[in-house]
BADOTOR-167843 format. One record per residue (C-alpha): residue in one letter; z, x negated, y negated. Coordinates in nm, 4 decimals. Layout:
residues N
<pt><voza>A</voza><pz>Z</pz><px>X</px><py>Y</py></pt>
...
END
This chain:
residues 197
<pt><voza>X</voza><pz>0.0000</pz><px>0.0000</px><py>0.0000</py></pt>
<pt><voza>X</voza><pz>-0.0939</pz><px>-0.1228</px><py>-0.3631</py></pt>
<pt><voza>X</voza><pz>-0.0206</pz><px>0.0104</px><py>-0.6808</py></pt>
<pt><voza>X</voza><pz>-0.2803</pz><px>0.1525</px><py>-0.8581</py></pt>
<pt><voza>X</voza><pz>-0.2827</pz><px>0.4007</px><py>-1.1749</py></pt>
<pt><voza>X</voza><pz>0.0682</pz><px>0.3992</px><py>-1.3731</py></pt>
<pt><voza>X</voza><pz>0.2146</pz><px>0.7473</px><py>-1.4046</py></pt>
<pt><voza>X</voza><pz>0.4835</pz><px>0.6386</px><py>-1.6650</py></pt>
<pt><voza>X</voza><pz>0.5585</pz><px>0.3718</px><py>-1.9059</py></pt>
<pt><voza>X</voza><pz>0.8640</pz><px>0.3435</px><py>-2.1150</py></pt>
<pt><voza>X</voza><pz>0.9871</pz><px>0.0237</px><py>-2.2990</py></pt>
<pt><voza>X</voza><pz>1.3003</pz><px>-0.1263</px><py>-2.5282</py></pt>
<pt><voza>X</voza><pz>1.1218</pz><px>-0.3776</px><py>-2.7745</py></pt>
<pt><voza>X</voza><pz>1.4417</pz><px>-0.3695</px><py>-3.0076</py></pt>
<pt><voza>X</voza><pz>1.1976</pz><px>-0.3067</px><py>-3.2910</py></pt>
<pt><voza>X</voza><pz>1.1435</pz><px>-0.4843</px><py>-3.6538</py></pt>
<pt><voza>X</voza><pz>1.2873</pz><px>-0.5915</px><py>-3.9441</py></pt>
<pt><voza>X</voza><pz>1.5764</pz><px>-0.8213</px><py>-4.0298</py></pt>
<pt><voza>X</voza><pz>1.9076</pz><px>-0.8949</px><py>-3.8070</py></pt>
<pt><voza>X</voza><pz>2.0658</pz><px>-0.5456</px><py>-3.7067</py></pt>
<pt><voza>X</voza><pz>2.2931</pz><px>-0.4748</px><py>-3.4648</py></pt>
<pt><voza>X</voza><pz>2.2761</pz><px>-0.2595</px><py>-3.1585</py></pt>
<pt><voza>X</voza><pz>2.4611</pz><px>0.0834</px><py>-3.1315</py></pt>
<pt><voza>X</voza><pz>2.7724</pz><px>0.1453</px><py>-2.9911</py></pt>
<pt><voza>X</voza><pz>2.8371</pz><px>0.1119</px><py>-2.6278</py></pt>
<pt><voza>X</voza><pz>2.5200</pz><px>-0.0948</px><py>-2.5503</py></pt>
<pt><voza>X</voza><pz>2.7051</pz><px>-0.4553</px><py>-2.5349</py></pt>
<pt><voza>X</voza><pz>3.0656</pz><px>-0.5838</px><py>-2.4326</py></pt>
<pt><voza>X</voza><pz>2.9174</pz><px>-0.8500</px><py>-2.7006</py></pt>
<pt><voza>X</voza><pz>3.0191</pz><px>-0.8646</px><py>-3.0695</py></pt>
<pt><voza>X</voza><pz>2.8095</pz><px>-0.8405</px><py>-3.2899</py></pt>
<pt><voza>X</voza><pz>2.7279</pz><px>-1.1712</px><py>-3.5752</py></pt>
<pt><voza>X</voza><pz>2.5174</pz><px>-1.1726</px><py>-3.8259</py></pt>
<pt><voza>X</voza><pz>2.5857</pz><px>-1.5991</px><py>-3.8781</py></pt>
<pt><voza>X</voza><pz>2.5844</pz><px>-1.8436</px><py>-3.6025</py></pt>
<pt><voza>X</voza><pz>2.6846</pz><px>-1.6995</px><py>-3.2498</py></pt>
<pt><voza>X</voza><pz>2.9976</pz><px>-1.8254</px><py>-3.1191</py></pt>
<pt><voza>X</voza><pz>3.1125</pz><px>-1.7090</px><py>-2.7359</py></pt>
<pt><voza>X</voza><pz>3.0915</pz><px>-1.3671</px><py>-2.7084</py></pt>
<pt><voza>X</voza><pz>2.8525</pz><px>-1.2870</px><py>-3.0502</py></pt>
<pt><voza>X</voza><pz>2.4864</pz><px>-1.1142</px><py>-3.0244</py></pt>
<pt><voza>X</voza><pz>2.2931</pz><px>-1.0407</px><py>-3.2648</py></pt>
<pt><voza>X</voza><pz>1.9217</pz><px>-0.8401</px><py>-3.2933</py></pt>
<pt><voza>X</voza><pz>1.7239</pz><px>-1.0557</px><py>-3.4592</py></pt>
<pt><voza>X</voza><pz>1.3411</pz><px>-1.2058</px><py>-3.5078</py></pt>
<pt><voza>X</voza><pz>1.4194</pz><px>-1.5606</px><py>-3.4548</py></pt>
<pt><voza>X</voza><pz>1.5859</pz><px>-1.6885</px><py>-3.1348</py></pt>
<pt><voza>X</voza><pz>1.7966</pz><px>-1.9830</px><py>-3.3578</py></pt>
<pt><voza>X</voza><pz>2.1236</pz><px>-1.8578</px><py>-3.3312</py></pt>
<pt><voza>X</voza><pz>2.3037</pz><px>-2.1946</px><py>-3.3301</py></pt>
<pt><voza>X</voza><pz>2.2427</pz><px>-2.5434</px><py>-3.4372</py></pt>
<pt><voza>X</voza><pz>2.1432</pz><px>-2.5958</px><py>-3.0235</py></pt>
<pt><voza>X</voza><pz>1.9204</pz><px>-2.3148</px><py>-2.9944</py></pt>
<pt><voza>X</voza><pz>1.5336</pz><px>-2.3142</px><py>-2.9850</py></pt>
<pt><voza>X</voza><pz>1.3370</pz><px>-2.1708</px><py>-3.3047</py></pt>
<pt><voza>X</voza><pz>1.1209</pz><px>-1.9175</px><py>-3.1797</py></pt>
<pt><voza>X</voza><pz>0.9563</pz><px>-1.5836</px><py>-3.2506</py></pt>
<pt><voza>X</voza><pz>1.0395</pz><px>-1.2198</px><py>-3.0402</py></pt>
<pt><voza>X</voza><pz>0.8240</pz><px>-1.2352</px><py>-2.6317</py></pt>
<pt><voza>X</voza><pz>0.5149</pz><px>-1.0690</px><py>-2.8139</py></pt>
<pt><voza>X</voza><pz>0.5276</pz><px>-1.3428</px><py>-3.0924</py></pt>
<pt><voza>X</voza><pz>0.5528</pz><px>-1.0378</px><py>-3.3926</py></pt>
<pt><voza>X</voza><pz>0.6622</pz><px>-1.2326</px><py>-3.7039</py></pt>
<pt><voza>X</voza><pz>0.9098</pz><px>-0.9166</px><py>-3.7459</py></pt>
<pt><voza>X</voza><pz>0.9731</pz><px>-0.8631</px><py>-3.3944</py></pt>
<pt><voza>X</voza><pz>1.3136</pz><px>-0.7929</px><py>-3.2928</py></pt>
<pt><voza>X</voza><pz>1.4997</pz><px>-0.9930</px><py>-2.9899</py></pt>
<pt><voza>X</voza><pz>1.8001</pz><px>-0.9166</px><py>-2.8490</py></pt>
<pt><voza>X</voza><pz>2.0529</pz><px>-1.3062</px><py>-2.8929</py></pt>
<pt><voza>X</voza><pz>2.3381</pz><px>-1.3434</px><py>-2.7201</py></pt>
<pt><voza>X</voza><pz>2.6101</pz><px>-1.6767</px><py>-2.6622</py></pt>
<pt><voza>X</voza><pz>2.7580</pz><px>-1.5936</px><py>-2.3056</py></pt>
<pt><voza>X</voza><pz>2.8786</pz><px>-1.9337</px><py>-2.2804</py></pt>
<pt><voza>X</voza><pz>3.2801</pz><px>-1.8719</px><py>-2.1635</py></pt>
<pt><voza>X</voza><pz>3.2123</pz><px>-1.6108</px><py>-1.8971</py></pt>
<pt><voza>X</voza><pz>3.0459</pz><px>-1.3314</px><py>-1.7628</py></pt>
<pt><voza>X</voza><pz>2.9870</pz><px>-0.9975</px><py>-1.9337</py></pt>
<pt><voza>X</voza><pz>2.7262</pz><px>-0.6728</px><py>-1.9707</py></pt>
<pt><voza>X</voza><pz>2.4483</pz><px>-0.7582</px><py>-2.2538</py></pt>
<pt><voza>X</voza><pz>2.3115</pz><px>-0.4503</px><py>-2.2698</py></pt>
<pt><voza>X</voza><pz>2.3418</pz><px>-0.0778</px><py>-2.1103</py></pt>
<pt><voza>X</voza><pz>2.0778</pz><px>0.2034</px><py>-2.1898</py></pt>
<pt><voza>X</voza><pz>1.9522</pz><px>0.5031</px><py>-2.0460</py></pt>
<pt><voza>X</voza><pz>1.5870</pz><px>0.5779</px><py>-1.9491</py></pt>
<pt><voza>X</voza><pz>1.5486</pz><px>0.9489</px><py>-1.9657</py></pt>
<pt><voza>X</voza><pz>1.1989</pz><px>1.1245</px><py>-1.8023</py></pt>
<pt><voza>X</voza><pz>1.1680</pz><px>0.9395</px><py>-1.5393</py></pt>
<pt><voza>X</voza><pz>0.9738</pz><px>1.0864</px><py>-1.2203</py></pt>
<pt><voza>X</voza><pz>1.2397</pz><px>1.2170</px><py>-0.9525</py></pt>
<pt><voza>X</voza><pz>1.1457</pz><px>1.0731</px><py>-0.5791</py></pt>
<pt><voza>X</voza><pz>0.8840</pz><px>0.8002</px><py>-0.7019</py></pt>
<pt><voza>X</voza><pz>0.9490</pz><px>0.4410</px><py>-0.6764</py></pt>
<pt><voza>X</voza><pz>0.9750</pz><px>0.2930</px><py>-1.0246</py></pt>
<pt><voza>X</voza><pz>0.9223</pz><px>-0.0642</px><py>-1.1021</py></pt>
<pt><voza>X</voza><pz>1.1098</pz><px>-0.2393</px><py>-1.3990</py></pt>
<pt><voza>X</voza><pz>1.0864</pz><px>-0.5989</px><py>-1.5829</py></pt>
<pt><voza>X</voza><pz>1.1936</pz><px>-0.7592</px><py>-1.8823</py></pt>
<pt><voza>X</voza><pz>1.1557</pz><px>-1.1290</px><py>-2.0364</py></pt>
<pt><voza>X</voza><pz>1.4254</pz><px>-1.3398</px><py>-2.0910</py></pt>
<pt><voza>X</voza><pz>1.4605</pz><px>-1.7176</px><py>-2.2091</py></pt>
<pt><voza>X</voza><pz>1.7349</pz><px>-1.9643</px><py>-2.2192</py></pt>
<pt><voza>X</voza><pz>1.7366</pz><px>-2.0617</px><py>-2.5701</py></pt>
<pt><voza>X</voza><pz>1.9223</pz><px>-2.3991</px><py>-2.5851</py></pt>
<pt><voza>X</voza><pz>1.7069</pz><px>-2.6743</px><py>-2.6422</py></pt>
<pt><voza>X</voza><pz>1.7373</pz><px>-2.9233</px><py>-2.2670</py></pt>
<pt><voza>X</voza><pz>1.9358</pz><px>-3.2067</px><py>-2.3195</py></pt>
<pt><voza>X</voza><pz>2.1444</pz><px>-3.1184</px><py>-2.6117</py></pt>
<pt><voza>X</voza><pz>2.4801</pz><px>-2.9928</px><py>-2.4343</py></pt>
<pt><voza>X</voza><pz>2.7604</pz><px>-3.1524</px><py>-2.3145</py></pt>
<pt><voza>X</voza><pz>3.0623</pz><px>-3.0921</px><py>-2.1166</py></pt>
<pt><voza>X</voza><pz>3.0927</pz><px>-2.7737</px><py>-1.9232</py></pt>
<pt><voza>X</voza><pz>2.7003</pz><px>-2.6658</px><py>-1.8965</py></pt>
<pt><voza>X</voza><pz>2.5551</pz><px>-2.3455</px><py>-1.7269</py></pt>
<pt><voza>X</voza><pz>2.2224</pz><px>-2.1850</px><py>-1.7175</py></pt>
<pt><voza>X</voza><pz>2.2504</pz><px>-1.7884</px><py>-1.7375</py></pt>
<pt><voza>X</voza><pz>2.1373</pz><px>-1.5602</px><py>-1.3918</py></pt>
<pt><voza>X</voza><pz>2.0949</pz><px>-1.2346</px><py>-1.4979</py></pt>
<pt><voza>X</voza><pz>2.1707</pz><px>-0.8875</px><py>-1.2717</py></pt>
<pt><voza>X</voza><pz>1.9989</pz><px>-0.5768</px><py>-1.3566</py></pt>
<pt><voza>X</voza><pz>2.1569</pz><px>-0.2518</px><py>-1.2033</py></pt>
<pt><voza>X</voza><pz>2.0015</pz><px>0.1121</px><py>-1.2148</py></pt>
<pt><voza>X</voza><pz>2.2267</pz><px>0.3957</px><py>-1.1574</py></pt>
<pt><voza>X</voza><pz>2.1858</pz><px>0.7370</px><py>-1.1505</py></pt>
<pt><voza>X</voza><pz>2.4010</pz><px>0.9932</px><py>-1.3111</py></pt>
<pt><voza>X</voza><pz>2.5919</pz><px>1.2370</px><py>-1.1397</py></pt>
<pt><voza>X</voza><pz>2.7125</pz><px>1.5857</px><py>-1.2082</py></pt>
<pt><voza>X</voza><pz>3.1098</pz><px>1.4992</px><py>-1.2073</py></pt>
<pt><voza>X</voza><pz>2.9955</pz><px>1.1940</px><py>-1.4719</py></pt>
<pt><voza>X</voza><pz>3.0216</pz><px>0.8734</px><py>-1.2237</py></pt>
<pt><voza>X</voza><pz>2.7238</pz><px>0.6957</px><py>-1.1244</py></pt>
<pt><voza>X</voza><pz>2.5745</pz><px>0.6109</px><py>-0.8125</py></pt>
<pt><voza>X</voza><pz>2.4199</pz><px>0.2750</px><py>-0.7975</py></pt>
<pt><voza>X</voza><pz>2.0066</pz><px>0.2613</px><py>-0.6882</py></pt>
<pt><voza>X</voza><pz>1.9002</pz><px>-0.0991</px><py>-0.7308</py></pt>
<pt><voza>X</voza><pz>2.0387</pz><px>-0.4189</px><py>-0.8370</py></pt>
<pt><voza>X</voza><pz>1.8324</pz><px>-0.7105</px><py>-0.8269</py></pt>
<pt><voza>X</voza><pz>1.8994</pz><px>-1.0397</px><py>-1.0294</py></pt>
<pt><voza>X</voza><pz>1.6759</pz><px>-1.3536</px><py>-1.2057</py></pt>
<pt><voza>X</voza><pz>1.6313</pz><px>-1.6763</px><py>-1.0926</py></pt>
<pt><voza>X</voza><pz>1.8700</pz><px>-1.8931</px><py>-1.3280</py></pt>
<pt><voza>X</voza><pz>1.7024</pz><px>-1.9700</px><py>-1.6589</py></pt>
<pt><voza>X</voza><pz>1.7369</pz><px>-2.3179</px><py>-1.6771</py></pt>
<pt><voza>X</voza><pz>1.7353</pz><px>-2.5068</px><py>-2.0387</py></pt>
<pt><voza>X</voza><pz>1.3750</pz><px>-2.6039</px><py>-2.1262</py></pt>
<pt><voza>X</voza><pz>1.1930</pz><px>-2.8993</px><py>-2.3639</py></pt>
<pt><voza>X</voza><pz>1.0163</pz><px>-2.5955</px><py>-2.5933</py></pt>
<pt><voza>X</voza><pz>1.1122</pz><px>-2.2316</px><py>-2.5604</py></pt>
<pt><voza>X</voza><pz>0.9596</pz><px>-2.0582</px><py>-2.2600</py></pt>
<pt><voza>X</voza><pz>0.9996</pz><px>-1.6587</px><py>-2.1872</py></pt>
<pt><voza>X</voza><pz>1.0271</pz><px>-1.5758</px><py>-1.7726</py></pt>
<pt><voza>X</voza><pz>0.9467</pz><px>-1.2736</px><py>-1.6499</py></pt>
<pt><voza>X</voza><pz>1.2310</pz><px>-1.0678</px><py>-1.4130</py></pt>
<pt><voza>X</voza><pz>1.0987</pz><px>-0.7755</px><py>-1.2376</py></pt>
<pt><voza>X</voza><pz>1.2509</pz><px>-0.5476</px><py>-0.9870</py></pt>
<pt><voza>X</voza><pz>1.2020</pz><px>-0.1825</px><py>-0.8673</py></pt>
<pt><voza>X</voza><pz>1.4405</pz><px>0.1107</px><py>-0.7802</py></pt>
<pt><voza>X</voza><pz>1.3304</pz><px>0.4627</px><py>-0.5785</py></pt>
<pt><voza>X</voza><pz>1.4827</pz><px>0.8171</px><py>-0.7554</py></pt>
<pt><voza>X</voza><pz>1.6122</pz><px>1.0656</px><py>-0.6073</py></pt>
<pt><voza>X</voza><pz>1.4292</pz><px>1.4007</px><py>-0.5404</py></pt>
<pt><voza>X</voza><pz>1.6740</pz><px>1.5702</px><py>-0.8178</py></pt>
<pt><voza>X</voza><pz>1.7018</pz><px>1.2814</px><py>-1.0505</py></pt>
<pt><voza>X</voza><pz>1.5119</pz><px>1.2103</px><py>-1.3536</py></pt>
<pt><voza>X</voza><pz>1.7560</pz><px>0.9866</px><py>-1.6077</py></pt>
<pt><voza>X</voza><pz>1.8981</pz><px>0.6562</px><py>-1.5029</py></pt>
<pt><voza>X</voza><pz>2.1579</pz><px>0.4416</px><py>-1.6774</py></pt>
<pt><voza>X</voza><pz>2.0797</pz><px>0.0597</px><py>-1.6339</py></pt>
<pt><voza>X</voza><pz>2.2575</pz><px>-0.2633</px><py>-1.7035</py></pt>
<pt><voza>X</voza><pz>2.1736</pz><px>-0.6556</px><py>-1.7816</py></pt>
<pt><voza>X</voza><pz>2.4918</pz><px>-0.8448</px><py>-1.6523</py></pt>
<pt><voza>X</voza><pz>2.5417</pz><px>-1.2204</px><py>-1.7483</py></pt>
<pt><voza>X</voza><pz>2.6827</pz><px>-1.3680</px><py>-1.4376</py></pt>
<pt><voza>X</voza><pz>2.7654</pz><px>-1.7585</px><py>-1.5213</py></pt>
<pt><voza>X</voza><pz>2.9626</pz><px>-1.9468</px><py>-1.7265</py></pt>
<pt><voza>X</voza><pz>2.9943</pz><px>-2.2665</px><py>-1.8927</py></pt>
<pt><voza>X</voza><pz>3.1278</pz><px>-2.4127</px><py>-2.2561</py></pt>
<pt><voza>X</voza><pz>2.7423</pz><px>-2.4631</px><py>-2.3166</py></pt>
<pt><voza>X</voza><pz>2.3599</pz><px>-2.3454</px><py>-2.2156</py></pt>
<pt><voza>X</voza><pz>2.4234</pz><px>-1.9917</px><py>-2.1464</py></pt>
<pt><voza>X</voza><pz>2.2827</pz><px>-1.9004</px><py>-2.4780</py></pt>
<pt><voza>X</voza><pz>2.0174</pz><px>-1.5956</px><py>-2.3890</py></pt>
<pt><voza>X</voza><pz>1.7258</pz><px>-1.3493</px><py>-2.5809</py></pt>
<pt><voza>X</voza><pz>1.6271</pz><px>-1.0829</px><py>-2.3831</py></pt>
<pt><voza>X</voza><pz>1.2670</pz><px>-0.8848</px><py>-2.4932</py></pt>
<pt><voza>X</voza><pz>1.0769</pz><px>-0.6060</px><py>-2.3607</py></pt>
<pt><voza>X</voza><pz>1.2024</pz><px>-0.4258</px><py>-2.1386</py></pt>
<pt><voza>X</voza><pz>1.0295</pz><px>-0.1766</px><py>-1.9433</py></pt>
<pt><voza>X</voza><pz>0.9881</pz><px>0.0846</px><py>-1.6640</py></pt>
<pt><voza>X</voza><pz>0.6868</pz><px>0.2194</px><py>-1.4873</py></pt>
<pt><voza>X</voza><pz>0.5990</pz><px>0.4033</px><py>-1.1910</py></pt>
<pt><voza>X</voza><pz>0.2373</pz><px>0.3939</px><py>-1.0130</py></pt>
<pt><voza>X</voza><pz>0.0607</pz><px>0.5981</px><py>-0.8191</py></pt>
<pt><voza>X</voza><pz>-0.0542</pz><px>0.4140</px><py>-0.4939</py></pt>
<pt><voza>X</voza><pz>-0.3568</pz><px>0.3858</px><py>-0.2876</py></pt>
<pt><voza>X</voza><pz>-0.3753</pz><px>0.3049</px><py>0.0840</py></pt>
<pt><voza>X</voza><pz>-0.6100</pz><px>-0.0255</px><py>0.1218</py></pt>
<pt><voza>X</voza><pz>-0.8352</pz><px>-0.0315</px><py>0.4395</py></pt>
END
């Protein structure tokens, strides 16, 4: 079986314009508007959010393109929770979103980490807790010469009577340095498919 036509396409750019912050509930992260220390994220159009950090545009290179910034160095924590409403109930559903480590390679010292992401889709349920559909997580994003966006993908199958999913983008390393993320464009799909003879 192969994918063919996409049904559905939904997708999280974080916008335009000038540093912003996200609305409540969507990080454990505080939000900075100056350099990040541990903990800080920001919404902003250039990844520099420290003196280590790489200088680059948003994943689509907009000059006003929004990317979400975040220092996780110090320990793990949720970088960002939505909900995808619309979705088609008992189709299989694919999902991706870019990511980059944005600390320049070679500039940290001590206690150095490389962030591994884990994306989880749950699916609402009528007495409010979730059940959990998919998790799947990135390969580690190790620190790189010039910046460099990598793709994660995963996919997740919905329920016959469920249409809305809540998801989540989990930080799961530490370190006193390197686990300095943007994530970009996230999105959700689901395809038709075709058998191939």
């Amino acid at each position: 079986l192969f994918p063919s036509t996409t049904l559905f396409r939904s997708s999280e750019t974080f916008g335009t314009g000038t540093y912003s912050s996200l609305p409540a509930g969507k990080t454990n992260y505080t939000y900075s508007s100056s350099t990040l220390v541990e903990g800080n994220y920001r919404l902003a159009k250039n990844s520099q959010g420290g003196q280590l950090w790489h200088n680059s545009k948003d994943h689509t290179g907009n000059t006003n393109g929004l990317m979400l910034l975040v220092n996780a160095n110090g320990g793990s924590g949720e970088i960002y929770r939505d909900t995808v409403y619309n979705l088609i109930p008992g189709n299989f559903h694919m999902v991706s979103f870019y990511a980059m480590n944005t600390t320049v390679r070679g500039t940290c010292s001590g206690s150095t980490g490389n962030p591994r992401l884990q994306f989880i889709a749950e699916a609402f349920n009528a007495d409010g807790s979730f059940t959990q559909l998919s998790s799947f997580y990135s390969n580690y994003l190790n620190a790189t010469s010039s910046p460099t966006w990598v793709k994660v993908s995963g996919n997740f199958t919905l329920p016959i009577n469920v249409s809305a999913i809540r998801f989540r983008i989990i930080n799961t390393t530490t370190g006193t340095c390197g686990v300095n993320l943007a994530i970009d464009d996230i999105s959700f799909g689901v395809c038709a498919y075709r058998d191939w003879e």
